[in-house]
C-alpha positions as a Markdown table, in Angstrom:
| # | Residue | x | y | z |
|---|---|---|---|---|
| 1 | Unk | 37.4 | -61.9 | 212.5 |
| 2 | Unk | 38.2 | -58.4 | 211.9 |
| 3 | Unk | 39.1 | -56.0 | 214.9 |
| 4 | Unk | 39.0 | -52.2 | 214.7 |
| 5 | Unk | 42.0 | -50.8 | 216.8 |
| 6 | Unk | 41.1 | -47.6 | 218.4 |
| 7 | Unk | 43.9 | -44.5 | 219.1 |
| 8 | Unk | 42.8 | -43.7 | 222.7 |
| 9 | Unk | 45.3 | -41.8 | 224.9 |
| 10 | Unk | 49.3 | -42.1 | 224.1 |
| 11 | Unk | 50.2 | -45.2 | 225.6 |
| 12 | Unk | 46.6 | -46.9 | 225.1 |
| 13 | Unk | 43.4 | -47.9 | 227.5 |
| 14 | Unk | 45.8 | -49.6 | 229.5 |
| 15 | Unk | 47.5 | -46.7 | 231.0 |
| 16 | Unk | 44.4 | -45.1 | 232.0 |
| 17 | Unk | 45.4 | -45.4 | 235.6 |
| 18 | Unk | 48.7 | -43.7 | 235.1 |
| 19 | Unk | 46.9 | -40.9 | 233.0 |
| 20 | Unk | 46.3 | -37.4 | 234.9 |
| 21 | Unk | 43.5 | -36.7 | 236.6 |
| 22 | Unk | 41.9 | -34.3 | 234.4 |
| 23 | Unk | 42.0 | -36.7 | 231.3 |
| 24 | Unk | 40.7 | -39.7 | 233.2 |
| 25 | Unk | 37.7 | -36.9 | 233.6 |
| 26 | Unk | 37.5 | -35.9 | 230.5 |
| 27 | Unk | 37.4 | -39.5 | 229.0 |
| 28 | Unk | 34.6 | -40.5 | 231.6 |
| 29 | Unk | 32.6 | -37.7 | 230.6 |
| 30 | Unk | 32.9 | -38.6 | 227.0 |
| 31 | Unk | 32.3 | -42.6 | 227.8 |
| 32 | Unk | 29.1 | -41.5 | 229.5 |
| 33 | Unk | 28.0 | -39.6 | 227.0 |
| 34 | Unk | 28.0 | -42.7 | 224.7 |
| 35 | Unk | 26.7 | -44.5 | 227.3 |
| 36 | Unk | 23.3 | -41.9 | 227.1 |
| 37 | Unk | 23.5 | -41.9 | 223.7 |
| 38 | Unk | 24.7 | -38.6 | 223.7 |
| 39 | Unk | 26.9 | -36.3 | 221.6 |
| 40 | Unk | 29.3 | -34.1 | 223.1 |
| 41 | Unk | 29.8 | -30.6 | 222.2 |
| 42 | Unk | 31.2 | -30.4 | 218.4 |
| 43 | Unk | 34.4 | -28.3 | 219.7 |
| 44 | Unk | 35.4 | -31.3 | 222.2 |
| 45 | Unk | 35.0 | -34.0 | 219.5 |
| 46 | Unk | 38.7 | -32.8 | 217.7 |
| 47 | Unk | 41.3 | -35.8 | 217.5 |
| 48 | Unk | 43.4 | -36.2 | 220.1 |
| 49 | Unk | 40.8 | -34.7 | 222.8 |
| 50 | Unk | 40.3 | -36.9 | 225.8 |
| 51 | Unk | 36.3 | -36.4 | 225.8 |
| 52 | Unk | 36.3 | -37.4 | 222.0 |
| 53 | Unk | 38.7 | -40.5 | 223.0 |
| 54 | Unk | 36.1 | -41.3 | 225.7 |
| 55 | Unk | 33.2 | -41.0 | 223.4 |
| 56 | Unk | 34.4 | -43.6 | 220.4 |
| 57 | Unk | 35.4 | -45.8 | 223.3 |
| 58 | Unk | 32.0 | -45.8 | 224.3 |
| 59 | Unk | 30.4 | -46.1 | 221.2 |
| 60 | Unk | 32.5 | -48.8 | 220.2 |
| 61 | Unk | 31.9 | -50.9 | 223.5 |
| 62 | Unk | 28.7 | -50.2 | 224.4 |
| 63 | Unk | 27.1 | -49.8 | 220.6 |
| 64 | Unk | 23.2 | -49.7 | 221.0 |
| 65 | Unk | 23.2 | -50.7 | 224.5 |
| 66 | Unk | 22.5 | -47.1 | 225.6 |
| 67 | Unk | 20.5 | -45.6 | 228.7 |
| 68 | Unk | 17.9 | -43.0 | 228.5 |
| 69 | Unk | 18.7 | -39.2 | 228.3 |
| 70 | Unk | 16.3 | -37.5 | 230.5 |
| 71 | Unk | 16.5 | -33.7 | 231.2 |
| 72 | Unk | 18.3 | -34.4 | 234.7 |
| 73 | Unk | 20.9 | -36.5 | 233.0 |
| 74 | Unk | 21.3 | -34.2 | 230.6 |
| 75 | Unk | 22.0 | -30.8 | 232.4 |
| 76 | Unk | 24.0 | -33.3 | 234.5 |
| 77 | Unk | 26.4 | -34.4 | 231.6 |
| 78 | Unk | 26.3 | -30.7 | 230.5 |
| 79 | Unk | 27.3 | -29.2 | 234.3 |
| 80 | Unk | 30.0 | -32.0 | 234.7 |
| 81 | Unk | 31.3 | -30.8 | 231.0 |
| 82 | Unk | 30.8 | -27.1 | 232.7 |
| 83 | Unk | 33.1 | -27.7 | 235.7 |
| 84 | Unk | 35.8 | -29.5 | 233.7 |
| 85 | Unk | 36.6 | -27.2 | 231.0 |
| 86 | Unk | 36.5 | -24.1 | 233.9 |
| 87 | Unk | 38.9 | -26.4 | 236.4 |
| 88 | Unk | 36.5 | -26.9 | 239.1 |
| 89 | Unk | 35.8 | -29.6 | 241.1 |
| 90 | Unk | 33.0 | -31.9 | 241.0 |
| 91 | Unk | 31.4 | -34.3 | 243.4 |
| 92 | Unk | 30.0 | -37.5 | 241.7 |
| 93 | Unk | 29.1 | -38.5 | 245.1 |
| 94 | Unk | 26.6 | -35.3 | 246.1 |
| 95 | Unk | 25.7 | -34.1 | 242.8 |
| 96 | Unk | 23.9 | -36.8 | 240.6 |
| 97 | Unk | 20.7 | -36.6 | 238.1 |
| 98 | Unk | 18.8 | -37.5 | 241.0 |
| 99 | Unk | 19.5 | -34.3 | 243.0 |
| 100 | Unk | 19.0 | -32.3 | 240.1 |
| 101 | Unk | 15.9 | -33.6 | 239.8 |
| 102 | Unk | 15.2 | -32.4 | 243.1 |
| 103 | Unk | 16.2 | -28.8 | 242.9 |
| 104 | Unk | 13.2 | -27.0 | 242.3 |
| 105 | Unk | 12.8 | -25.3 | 238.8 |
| 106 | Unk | 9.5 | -23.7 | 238.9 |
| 107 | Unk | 10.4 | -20.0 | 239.9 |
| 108 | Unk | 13.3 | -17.8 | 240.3 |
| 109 | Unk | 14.2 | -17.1 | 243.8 |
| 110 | Unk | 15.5 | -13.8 | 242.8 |
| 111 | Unk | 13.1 | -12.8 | 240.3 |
| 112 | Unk | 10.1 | -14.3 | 241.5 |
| 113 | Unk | 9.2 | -14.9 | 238.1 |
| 114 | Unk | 8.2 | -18.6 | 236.9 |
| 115 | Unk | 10.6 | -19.9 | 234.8 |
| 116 | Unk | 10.5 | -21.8 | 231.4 |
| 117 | Unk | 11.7 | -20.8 | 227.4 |
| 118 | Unk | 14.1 | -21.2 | 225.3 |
| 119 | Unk | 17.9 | -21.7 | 226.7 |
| 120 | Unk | 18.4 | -18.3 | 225.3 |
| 121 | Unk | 15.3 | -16.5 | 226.8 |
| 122 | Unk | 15.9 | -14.5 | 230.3 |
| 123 | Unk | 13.7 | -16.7 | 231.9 |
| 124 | Unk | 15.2 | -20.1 | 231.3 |
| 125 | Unk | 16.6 | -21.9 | 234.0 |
| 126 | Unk | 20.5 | -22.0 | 235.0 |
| 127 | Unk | 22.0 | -23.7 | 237.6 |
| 128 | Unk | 24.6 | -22.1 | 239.3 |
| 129 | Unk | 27.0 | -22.5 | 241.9 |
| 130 | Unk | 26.5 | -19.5 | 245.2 |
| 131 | Unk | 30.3 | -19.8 | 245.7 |
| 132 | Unk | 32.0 | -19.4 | 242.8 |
| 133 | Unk | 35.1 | -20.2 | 244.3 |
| 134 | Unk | 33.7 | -23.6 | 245.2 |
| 135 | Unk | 33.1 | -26.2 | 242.7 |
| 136 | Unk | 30.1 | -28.2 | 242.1 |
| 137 | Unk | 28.8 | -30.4 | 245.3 |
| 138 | Unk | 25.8 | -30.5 | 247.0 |
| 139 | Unk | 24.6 | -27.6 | 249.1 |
| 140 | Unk | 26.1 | -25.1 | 246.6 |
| 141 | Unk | 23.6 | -25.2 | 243.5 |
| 142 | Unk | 20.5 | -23.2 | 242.9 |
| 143 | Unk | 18.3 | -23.0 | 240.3 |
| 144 | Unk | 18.1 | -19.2 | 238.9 |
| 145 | Unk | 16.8 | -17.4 | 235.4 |
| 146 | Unk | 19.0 | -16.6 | 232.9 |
| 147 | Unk | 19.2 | -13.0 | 233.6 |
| 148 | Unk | 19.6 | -13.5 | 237.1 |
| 149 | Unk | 22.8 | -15.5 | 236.5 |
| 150 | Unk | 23.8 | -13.1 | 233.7 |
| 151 | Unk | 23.6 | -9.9 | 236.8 |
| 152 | Unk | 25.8 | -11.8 | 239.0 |
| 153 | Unk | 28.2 | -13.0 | 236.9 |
| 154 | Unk | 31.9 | -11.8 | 237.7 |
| 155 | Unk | 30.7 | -10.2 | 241.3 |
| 156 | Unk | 31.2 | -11.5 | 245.0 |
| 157 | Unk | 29.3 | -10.6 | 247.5 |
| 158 | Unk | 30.8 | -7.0 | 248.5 |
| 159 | Unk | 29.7 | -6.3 | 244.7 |
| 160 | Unk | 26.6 | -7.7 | 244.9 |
| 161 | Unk | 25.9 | -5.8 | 248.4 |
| 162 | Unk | 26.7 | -2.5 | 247.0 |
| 163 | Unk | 24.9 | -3.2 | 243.8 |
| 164 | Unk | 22.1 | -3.4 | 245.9 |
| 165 | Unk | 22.3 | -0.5 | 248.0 |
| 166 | Unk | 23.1 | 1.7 | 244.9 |
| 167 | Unk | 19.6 | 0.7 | 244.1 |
| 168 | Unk | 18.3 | 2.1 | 247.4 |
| 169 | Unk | 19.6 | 5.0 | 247.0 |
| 170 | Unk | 18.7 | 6.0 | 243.7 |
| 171 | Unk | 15.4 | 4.5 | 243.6 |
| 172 | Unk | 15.5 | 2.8 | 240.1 |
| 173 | Unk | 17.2 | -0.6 | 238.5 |
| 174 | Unk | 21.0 | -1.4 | 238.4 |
| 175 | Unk | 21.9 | -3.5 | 235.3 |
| 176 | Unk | 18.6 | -4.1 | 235.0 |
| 177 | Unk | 17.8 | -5.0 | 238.3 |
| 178 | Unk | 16.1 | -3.5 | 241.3 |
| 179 | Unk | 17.2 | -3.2 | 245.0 |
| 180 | Unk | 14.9 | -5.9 | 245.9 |
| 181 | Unk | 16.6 | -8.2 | 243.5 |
| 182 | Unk | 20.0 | -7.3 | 244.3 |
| 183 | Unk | 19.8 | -8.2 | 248.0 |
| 184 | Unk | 18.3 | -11.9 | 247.2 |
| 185 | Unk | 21.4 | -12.1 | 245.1 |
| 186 | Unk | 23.7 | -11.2 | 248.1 |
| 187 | Unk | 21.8 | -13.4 | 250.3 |
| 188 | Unk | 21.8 | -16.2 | 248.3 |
| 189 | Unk | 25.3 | -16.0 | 247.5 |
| 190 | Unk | 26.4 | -15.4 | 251.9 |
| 191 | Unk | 24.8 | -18.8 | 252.6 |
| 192 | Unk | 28.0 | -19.9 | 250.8 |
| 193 | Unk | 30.0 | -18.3 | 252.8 |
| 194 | Unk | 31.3 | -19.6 | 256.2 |
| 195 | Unk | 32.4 | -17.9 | 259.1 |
| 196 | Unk | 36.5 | -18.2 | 257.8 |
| 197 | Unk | 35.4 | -15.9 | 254.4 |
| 198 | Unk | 32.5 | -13.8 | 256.1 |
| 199 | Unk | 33.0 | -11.4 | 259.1 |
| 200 | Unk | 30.3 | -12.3 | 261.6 |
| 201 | Unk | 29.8 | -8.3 | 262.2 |
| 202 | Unk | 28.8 | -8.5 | 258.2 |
| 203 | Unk | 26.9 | -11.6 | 257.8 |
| 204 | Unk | 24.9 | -9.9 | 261.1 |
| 205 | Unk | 23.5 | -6.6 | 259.0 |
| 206 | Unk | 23.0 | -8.8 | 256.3 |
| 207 | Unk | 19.0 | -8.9 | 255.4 |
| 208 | Unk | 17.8 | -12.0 | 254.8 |
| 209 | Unk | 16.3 | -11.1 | 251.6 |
| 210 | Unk | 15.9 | -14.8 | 250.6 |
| 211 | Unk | 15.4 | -18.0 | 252.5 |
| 212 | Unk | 17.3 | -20.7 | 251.5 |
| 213 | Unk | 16.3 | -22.8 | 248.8 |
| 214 | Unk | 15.1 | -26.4 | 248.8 |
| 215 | Unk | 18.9 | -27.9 | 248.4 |
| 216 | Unk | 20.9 | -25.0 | 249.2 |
| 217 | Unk | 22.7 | -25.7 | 252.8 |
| 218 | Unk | 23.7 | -22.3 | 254.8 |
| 219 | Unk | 27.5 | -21.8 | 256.0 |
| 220 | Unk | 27.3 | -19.4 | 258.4 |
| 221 | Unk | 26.0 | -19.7 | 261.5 |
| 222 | Unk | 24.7 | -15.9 | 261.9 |
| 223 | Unk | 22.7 | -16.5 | 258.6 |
| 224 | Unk | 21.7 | -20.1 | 259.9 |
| 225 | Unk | 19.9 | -18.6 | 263.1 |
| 226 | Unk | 18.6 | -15.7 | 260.9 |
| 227 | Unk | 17.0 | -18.7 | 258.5 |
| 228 | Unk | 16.1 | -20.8 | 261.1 |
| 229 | Unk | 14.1 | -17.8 | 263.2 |
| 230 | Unk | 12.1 | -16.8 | 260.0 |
| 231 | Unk | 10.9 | -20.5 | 259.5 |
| 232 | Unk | 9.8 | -19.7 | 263.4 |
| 233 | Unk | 6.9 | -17.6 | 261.2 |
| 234 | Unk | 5.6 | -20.3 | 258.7 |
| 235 | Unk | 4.1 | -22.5 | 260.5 |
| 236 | Unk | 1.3 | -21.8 | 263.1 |
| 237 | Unk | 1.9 | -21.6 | 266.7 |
| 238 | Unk | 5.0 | -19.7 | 266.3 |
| 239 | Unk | 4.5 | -17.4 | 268.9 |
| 240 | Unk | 4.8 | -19.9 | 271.4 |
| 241 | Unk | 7.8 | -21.6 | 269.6 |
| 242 | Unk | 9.6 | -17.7 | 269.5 |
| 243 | Unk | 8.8 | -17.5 | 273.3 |
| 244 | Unk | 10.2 | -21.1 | 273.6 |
| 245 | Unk | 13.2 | -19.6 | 271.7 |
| 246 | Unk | 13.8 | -16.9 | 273.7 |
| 247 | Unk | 13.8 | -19.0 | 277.0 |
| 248 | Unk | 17.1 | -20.2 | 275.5 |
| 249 | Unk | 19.2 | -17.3 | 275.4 |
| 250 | Unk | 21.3 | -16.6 | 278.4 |
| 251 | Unk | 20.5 | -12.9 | 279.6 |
| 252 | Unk | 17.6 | -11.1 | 280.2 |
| 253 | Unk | 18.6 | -8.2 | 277.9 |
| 254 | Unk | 19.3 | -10.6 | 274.7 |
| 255 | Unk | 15.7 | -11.9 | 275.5 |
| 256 | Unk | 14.1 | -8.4 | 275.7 |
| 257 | Unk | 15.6 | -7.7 | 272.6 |
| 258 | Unk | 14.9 | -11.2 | 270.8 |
| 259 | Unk | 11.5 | -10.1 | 271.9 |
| 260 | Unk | 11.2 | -6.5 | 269.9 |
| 261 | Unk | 12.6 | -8.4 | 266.9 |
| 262 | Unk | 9.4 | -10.3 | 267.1 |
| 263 | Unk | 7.4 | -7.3 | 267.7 |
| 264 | Unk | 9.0 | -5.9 | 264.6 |
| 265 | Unk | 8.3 | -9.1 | 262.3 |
| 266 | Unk | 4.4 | -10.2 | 264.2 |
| 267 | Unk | 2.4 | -7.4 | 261.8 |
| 268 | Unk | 4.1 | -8.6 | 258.6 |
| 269 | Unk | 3.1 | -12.1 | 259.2 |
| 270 | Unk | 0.0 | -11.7 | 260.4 |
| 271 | Unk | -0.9 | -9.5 | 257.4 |
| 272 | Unk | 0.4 | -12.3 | 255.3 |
| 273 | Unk | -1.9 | -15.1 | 256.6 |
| 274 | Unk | -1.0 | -18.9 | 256.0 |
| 275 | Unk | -1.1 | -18.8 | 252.7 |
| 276 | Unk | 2.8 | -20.5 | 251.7 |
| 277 | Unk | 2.5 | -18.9 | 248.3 |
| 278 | Unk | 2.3 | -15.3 | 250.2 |
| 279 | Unk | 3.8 | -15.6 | 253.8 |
| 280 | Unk | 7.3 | -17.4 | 252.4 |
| 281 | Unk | 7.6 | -13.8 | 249.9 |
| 282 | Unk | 6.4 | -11.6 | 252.7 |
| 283 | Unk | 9.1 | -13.0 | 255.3 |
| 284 | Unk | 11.6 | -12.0 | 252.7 |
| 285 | Unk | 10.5 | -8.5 | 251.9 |
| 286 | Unk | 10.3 | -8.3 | 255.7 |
| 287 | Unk | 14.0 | -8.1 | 256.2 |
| 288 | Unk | 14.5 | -5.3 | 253.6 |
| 289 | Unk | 12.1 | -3.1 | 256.2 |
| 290 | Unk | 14.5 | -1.0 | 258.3 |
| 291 | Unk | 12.9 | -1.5 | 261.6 |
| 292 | Unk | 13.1 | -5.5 | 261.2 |
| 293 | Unk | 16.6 | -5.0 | 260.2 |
| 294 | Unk | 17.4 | -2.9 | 263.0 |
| 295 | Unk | 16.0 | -4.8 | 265.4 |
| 296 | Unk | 17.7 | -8.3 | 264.4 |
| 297 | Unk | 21.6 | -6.3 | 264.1 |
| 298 | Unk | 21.1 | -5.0 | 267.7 |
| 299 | Unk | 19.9 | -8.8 | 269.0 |
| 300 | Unk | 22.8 | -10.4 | 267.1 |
| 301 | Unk | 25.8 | -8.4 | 267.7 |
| 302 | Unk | 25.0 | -8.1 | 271.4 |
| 303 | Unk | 24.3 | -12.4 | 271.1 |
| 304 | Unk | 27.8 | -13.1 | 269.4 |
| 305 | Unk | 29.0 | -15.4 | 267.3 |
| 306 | Unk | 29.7 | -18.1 | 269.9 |
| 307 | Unk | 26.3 | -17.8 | 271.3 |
| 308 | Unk | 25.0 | -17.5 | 267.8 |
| 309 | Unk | 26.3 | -21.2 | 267.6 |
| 310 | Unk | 25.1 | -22.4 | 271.2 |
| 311 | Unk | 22.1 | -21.3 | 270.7 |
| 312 | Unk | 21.7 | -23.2 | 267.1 |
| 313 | Unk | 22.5 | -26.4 | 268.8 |
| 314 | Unk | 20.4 | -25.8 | 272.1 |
| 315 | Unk | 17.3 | -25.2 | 269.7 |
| 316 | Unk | 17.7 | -28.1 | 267.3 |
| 317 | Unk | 18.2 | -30.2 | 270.2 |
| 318 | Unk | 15.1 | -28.8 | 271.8 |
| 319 | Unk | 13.3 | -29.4 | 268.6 |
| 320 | Unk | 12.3 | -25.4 | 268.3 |
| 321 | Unk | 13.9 | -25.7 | 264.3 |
| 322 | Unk | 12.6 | -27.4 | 261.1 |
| 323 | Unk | 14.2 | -30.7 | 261.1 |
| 324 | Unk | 16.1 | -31.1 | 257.6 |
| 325 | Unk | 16.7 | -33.7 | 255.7 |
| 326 | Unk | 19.2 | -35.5 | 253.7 |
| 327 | Unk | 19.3 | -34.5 | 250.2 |
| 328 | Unk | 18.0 | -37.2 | 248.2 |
| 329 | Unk | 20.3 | -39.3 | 246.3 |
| 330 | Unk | 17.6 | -42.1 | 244.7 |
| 331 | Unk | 13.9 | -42.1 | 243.0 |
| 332 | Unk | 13.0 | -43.7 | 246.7 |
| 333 | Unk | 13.8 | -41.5 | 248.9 |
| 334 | Unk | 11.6 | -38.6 | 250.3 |
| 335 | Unk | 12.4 | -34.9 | 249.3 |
| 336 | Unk | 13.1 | -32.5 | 252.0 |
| 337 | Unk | 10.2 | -30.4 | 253.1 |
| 338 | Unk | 10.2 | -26.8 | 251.7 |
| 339 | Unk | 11.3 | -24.0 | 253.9 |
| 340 | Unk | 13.6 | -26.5 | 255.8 |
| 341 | Unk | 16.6 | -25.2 | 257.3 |
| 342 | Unk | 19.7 | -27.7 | 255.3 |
| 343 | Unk | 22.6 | -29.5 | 257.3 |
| 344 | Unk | 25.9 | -28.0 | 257.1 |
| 345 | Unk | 27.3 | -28.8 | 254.2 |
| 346 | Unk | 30.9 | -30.5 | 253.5 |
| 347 | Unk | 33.6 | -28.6 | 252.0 |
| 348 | Unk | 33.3 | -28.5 | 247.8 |
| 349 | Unk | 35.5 | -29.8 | 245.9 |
| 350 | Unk | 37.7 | -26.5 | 245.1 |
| 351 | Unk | 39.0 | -25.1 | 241.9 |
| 352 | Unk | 41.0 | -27.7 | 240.1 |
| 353 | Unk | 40.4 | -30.1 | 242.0 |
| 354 | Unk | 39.3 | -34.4 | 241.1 |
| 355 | Unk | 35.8 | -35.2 | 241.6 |
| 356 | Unk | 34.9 | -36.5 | 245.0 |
| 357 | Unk | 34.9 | -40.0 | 246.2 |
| 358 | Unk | 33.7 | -42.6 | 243.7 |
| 359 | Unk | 31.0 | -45.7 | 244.4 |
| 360 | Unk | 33.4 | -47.4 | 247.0 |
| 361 | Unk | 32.6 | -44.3 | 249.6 |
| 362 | Unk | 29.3 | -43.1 | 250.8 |
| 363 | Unk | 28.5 | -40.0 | 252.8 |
| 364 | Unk | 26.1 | -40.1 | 255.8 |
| 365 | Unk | 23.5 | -37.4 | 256.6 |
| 366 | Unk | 26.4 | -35.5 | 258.2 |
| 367 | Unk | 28.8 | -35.6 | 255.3 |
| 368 | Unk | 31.6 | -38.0 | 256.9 |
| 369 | Unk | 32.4 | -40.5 | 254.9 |
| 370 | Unk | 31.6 | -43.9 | 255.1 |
| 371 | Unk | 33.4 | -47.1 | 253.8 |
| 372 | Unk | 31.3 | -49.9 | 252.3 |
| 373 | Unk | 30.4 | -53.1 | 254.0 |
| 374 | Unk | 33.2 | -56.3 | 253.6 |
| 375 | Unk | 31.9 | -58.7 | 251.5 |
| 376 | Unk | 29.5 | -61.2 | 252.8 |
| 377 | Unk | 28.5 | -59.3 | 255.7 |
| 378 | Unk | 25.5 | -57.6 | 255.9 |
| 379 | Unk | 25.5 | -53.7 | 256.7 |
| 380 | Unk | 23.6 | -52.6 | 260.0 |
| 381 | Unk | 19.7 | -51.7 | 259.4 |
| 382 | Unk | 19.2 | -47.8 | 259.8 |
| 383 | Unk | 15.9 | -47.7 | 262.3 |
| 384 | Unk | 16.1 | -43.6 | 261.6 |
| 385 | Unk | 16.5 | -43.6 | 257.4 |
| 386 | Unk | 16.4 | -39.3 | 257.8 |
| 387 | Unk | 18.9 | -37.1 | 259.6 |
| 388 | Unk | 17.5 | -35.6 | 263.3 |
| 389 | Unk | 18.1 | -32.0 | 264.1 |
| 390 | Unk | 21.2 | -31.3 | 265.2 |
């Protein structure tokens, strides 16, 4: 019988293991390409590239017993490609078609437009990564129009921040953008950012001019408790919870002025209604008002940023927060509810850095990792299968 030899890497399959770590990358992304039935891109496919090695291996192994190529495994193959030719990180473990299925991909959060076209049209849908510092994990994806990731490309958040107040002043669009747009952009990108890269006196006069979306898990704590009081607003009963709230906070003074924040934000909402499609925007646009604004800097900086985080745990504890839930990493598991404030995420894989752990690892709810049953014994039963508030 005739055999084909194939010229994988230098020394041959066999020294895979010895191989660096951003080749044994590169092959896997080309092997599961094959394995989709998928072509790589043309300029990856020269002799001698590790992807192309990866890809005849495939082909040659696997030959017609392929998978299926939906769209989540394919923007999943194509963001993996993404994050490997930049050198940036990505976790296998967090980000997998499943989770991309989940992020939503109806409208752009900072357009407000719905998106949809051709991959070339403004309004086609991106994903992108808040931090661009970070690499691709879960917590740090969001699901954006073209032009919206066009704007922000090449700018951090002091950029985007006085992209947006230029705006303001001059009462027209910046790049093509207007104020309003530019502040979802910082906002988006801050819940990124924890306390180590964020001054808590700037993440305070921040305006919360998007809430965080389905998927996207907030760093800071000042932004969290900003997040978590606004969902205070979408469901009914919430003055009772925000009085509830308020009960929480250690002095008299920071209660009075919890209080005229609420006073600030009641007419907004109740001009809203109950309607989701129209309270959720009107929430946002409320923090661009300067007297809601006002009134949440001179609460917060008089709180501070260790009773910011008290008072975080005091109020998940006491139930006053939306309870979030675990992203979803399967077709059987339930998404999390929209609006939901998301667990703090785990660090992302940085900048040059190997994917996460692989399928001998797991991560709980909380992000810690967790080593795999010993064979023949039985893992405990989970009696709670979604994460409690914390």
């Amino acid at each position: 019988m005739t055999q084909t030899t194939l010229d994988l890497l230098p020394q041959g399959p066999a020294a895979m293991a010895q191989a660096d770590p951003v080749s044994r990358v590169a092959f896997q992304i080309g092997w599961d390409h094959a394995q989709h039935a998928l072509m790589p891109p043309p300029e990856l496919l020269l002799a001698g590239s590790p992807v192309a090695q990866g890809w005849m291996a495939g082909r040659a192994v696997l030959g017609r017993r392929t998978l299926g190529a939906p769209r989540p495994v394919r923007l999943w193959l194509q963001l993996r490609t993404q994050a490997w030719r930049a050198g940036l990180g990505f976790d296998l473990a967090q980000v997998t078609p499943q989770t991309l299925a989940q992020l939503p991909a109806d409208r752009c959060p900072v357009l407000r437009q719905p998106l949809g076209g051709a991959a070339s049209t403004p309004l086609a849908a991106v994903v992108e990564r808040l931090n661009p510092q970070a690499g691709y994990c879960a917590g740090n994806l969001v699901t954006m129009s073209l032009a919206a990731a066009q704007a922000r490309c090449g700018l951090d958040l002091p950029a985007l921040v006085r992209r947006a107040r230029q705006a303001e002043i001059c009462g027209q669009d910046v790049a093509g953008l207007p104020a309003a747009a530019w502040w979802r952009l910082a906002a988006l990108g801050a819940m990124a950012q924890g306390p180590a890269a964020l001054p808590f006196h700037f993440a305070a006069r921040l305006p919360l001019a998007a809430l965080p979306p389905q998927g996207v898990q907030v760093q800071h704590p000042a932004q969290a408790l900003q997040a978590a009081v606004t969902q205070l607003f979408l469901r009914p009963g919430w003055a009772a919870r925000a009085r509830a709230l308020a009960a929480l906070l250690p002095a008299h003074s920071l209660r009075h002025d919890f209080h005229l924040f609420v006073g600030a934000m009641a007419p907004r909402v109740l001009e809203a209604g109950q309607d989701p499609a129209t309270l959720r925007p009107a929430l946002e646009d409320a923090w661009l008002n300067e007297r809601v604004q006002r009134r949440w800097q001179h609460f917060l900086l008089a709180l501070g940023e260790a009773a910011c985080t008290h008072l975080l745990e005091t109020a998940g504890a006491a139930g006053l927060l939306l309870a979030a839930e675990p992203a979803p990493t399967g077709p059987g598991r339930r998404s999390a509810q929209p609006g939901a404030l998301p667990a703090v995420n785990p660090a992302c894989p940085p900048a040059g850095q190997a994917p996460g752990p692989g399928p001998s690892a797991c991560r709980t709810a909380r992000g810690r990792l967790q080593s795999p049953a010993p064979a023949g014994r039985t893992p405990p039963r989970r009696t709670r299968p979604y994460a409690q508030p914390c």
